[in-house]
C-alpha atoms as one frame of an Amber mdcrd trajectory, in Angstrom:
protein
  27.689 138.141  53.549  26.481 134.511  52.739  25.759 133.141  55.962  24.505
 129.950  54.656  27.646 129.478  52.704  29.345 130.540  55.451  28.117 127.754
  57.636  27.996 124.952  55.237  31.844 125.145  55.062  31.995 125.573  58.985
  32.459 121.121  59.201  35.719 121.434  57.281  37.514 124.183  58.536  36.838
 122.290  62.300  38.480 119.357  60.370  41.237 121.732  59.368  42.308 122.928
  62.494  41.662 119.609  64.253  44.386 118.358  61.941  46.533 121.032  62.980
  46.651 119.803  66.215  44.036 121.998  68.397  41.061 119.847  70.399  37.837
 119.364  69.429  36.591 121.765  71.860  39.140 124.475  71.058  38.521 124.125
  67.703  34.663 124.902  67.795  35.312 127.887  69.785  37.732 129.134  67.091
  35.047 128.200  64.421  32.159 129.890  66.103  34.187 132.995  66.634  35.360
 133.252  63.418  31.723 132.784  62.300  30.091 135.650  64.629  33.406 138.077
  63.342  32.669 136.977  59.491  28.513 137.782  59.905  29.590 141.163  61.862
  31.571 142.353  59.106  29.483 142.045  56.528  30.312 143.444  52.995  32.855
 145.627  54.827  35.376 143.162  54.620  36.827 144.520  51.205  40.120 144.343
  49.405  41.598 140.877  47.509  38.867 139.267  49.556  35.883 140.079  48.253
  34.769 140.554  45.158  32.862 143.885  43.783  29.541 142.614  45.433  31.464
 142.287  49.018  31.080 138.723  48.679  33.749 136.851  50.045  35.964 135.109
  47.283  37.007 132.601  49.467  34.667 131.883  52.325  36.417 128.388  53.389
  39.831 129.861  53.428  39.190 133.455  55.553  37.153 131.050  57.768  40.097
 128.848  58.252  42.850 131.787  58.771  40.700 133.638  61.141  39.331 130.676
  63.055  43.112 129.746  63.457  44.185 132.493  64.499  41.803 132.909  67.204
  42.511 129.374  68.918  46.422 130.442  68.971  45.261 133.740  70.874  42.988
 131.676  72.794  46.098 129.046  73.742  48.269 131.856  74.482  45.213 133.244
  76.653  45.068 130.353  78.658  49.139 129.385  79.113  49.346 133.297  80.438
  46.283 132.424  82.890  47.709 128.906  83.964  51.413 131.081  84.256  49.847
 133.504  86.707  47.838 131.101  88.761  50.915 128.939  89.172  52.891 131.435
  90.765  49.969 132.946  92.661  49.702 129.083  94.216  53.802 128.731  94.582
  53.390 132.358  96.927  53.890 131.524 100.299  50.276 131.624 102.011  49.765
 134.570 104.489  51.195 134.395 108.218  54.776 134.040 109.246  57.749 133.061
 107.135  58.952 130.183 107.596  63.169 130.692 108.586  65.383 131.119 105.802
  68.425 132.728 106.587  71.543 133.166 103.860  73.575 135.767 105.436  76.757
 133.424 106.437  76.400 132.072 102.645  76.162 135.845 101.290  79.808 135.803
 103.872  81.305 133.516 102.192  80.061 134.485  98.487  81.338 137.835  98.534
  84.971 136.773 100.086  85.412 135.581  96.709  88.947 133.639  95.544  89.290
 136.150  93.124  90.019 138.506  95.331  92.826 138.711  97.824  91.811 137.861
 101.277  92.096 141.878 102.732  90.191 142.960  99.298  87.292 140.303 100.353
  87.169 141.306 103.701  86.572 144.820 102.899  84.444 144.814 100.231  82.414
 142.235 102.465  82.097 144.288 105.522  80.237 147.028 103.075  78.925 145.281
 100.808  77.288 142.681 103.631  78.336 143.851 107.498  76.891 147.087 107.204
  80.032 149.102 108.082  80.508 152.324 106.666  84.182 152.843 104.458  84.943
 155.304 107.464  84.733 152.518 109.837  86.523 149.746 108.157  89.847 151.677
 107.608  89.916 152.493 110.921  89.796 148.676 111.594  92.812 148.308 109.174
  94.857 151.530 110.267  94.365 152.857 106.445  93.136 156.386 105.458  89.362
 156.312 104.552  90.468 157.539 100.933  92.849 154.107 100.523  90.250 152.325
 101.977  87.441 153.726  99.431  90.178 152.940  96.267  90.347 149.354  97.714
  86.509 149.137  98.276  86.208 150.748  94.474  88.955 147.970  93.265  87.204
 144.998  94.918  83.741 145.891  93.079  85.502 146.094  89.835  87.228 143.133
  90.387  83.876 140.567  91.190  82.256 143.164  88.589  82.526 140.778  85.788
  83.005 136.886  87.617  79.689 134.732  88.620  79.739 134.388  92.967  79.383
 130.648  93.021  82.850 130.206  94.538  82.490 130.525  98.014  86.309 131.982
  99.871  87.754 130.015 102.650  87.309 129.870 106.432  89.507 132.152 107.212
  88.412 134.736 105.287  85.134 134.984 106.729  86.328 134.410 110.338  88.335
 138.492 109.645  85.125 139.342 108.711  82.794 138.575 111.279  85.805 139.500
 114.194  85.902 143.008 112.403  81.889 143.173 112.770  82.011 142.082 116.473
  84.590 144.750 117.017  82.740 147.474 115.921  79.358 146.287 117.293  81.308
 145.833 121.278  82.590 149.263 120.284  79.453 150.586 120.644  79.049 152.857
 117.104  77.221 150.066 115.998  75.242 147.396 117.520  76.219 144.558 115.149
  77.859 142.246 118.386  75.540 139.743 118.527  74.516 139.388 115.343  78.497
 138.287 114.643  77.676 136.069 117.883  74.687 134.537 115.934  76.733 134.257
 112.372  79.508 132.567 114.331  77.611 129.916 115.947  76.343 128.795 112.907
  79.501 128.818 111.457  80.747 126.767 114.479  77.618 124.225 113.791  78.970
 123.754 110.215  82.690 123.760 110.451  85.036 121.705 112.449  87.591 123.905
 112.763  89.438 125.188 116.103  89.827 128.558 114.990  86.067 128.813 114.546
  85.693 127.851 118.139  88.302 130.450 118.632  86.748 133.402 117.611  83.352
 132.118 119.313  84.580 131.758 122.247  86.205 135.629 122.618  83.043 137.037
 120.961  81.583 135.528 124.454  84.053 136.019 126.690  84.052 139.618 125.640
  79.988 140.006 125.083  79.903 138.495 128.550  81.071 141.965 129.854  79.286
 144.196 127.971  76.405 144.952 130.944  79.442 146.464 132.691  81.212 148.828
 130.320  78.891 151.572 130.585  77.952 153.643 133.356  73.649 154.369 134.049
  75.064 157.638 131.990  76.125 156.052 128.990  80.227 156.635 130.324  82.725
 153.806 129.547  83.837 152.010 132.374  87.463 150.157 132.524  88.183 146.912
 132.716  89.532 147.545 136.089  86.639 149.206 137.280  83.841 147.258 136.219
  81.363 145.543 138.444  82.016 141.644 138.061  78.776 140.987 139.201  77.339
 142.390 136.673  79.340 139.809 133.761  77.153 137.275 132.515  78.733 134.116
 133.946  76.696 131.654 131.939  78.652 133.148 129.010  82.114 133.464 130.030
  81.702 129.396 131.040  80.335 128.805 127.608  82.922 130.810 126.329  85.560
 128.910 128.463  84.650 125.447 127.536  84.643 126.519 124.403  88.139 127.611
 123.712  89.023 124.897 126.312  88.279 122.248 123.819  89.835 124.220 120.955
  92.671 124.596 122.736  93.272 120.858 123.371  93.409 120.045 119.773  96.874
 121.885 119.140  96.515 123.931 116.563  96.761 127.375 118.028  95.940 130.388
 116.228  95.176 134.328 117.004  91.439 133.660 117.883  92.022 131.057 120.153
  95.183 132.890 121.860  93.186 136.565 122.153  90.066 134.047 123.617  92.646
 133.000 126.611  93.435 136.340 127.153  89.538 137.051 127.656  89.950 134.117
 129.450  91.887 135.276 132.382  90.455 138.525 132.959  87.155 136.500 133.577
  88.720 134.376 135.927  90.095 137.134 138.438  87.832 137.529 140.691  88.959
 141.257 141.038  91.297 143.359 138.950  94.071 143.192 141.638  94.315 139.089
 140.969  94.615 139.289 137.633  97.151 136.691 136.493  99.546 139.497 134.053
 102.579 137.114 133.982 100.176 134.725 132.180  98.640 137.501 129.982 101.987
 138.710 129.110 102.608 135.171 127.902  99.611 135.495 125.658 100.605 138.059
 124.413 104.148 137.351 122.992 101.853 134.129 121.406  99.865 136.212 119.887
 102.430 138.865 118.339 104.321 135.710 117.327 101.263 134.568 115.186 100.285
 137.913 113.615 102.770 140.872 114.211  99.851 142.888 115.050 100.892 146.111
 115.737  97.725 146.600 117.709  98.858 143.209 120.093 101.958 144.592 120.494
 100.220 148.194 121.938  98.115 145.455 124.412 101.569 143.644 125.331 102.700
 146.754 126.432  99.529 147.669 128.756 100.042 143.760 129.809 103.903 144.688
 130.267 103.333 147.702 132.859 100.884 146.073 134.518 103.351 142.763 134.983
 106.570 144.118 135.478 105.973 148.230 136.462 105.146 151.173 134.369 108.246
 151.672 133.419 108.845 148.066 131.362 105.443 149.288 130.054 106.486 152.421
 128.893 109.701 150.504 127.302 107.844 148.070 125.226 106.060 151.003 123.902
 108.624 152.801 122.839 109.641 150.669 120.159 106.025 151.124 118.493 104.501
 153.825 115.789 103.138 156.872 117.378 100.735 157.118 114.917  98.650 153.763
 116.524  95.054 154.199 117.834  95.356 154.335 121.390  99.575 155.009 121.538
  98.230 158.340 122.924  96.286 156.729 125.720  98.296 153.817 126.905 101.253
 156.277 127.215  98.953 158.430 129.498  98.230 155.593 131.825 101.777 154.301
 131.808 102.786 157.626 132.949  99.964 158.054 135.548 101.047 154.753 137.159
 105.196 156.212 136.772 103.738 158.986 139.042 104.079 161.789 136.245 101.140
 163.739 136.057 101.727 166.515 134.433 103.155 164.339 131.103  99.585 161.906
 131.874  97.204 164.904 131.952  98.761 166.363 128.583  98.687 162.829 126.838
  95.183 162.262 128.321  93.900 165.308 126.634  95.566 164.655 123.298  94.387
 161.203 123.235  90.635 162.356 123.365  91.104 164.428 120.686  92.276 161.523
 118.875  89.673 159.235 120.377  87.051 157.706 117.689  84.051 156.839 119.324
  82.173 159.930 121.940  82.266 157.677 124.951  85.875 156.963 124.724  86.859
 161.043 124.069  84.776 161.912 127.326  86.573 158.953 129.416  89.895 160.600
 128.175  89.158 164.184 129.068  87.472 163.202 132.205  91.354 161.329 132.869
  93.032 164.704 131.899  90.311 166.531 134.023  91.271 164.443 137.326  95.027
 164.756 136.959  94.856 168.003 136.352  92.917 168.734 139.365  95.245 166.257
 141.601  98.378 168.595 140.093  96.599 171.905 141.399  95.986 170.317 145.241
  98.206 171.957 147.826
């Protein structure tokens, strides 16, 4: 190898890839390498190149291809270095995150308007709420297997669409109620983060049913100290202590609906919030106002034919008019109802028939879906029983 030749052609391959478009700078680099790979080589660089005395046939020509080549690897080089140290400077720098919180948006993504508003809320509650299939057809009376088919149907559904149409209010509203539910149930402790969604939904929208729904999520939450015994046992309504009910929350809760309510456009939220509403203004259980709760009631069966209202209108019933105008308004209902079992055994209990109370006690535990509620039942059945057996 020539390395005089080689170097007396070095000044116009620089021109040569100068013209090309690389910098000066870039360009000797390329050269030199080029140069220091040519000299290492040697007469081993054989083939159309060189010719039977490993001389190269074309010294100008390899010089340019090679030098070339290595200022492209070198550009590539340095865009891949620039690439990582940009994203190493866009990383956030170490300590806390700054608040960034999507979830209401991820609400209101997945209740898409492809899908019909009972499909959204479903697959929303899994998908985002964190409730199990299990739990979410027992919040729509369905068997977990129809619920599963729907869940399955929803997926398939958004499977192929882009979520950049966000469903309406009112979807999301079922959602987060359906969350609160089974966080104030107690299986799962997703209350106040429904309490937290809501507000911000309530920040965002101007919308009374909004204010609705936040308003019972506080009325109820505002009781929540008081539905468990020191032994984990669930307490009634009627038994509760009252001084244990977070007052700064039920008169949030009240002014609240209180302003929703003013603006006329009823709906079940704000109607189930005034129910709330009362039984945090008795000061005992005896003052309860049931006449007015009653009146609720047929409101709210009016705007939703819930069967589940109409099962509270009859508690509401009884406790307004006698146990026996209870036990009428239930009769018209399915059986088959969560809670039938146990509304019928405290109807009956406040009738005065015991022995039909105790049996209906103990059926509805079996029936019951949460542990605290099944040992509440049997520890009914348990005391009427015992009251039957007393000379």
């Amino acid at each position: 190898m020539d390395e005089v030749l080689l170097r007396s052609v070095t000044p116009s391959v620089l021109t040569v890839l100068v013209r090309r478009g690389a910098d000066f700078a870039a360009a000797e680099d390329a050269v030199q390498e080029a140069l220091v790979e040519a000299l290492r080589a040697g007469a081993a660089d054989a083939g159309p190149r060189a010719g039977g005395d490993g001389a190269l046939r074309d010294p100008k020509g390899w010089l340019i291809t090679v030098a070339w080549h290595k200022f492209l690897d070198a550009r590539r080089a340095d865009a891949a270095r620039r690439r990582r140290e940009d994203r190493v400077e866009e990383e956030p720098p170490p300590g806390p995150v700054p608040a960034a919180d999507d979830t209401l948006q991820l609400y209101f993504l997945c209740a898409h308007p492809s899908l019909t508003p009972a499909s959204a809320v479903a697959l929303t509650l899994r998908a985002v709420g964190g409730l199990t299939t299990r739990q979410i057809a027992r919040a729509y009376l369905v068997p977990e297997a129809t619920m599963a088919q729907r869940i399955s149907r929803a997926k398939r559904t958004v499977s192929g669409v882009r979520l950049d149409r966000p469903g309406d209010v009112a979807t999301v509203l079922r959602v987060l109620y359906l969350v609160f539910n089974e966080g104030y149930s107690g299986d799962v402790d997703l209350s106040a983060e429904a309490i937290r969604l809501t507000r911000q939904l309530a920040a965002r929208v101007d919308h009374p049913e909004v204010a609705g729904l936040l308003a019972l999520m506080l009325l109820h939450h505002a009781r929540r100290a008081a539905r468990t015994g020191a032994d984990g046992s669930l307490v009634p309504l009627a038994e509760q202590d009252r001084g244990r009910w977070d007052t700064a929350l039920i008169a949030e809760g009240v002014g609240i609906l209180q302003a929703a309510l003013a603006r006329d456009r009823l709906g079940e939220f704000q109607a189930q919030a005034a129910i709330a509403a009362l039984h945090a203004d008795a000061p005992t259980a005896a003052e309860t106002d049931w006449a007015q709760i009653v009146e609720w009631y047929d409101e709210l069966v009016r705007l939703t034919a819930n069967p589940v209202a109409r099962l509270n209108r009859a508690v509401a019933v009884g406790e307004a008019d006698g146990p026996h105008a209870g036990l009428a308004a239930l009769a018209g209902l399915d059986a088959s109802l969560p809670r039938h079992t146990a509304v019928a055994a405290y109807l009956h209990e406040r009738a005065g028939d015991l022995t039909t109370a105790a049996r209906l006690y103990a059926e509805a535990a079996h029936k019951a879906p949460h542990l605290a509620e099944r040992d509440h039942l049997t520890r009914q059945a348990a005391r009427l029983n015992t009251r039957r057996q007393r000379p």
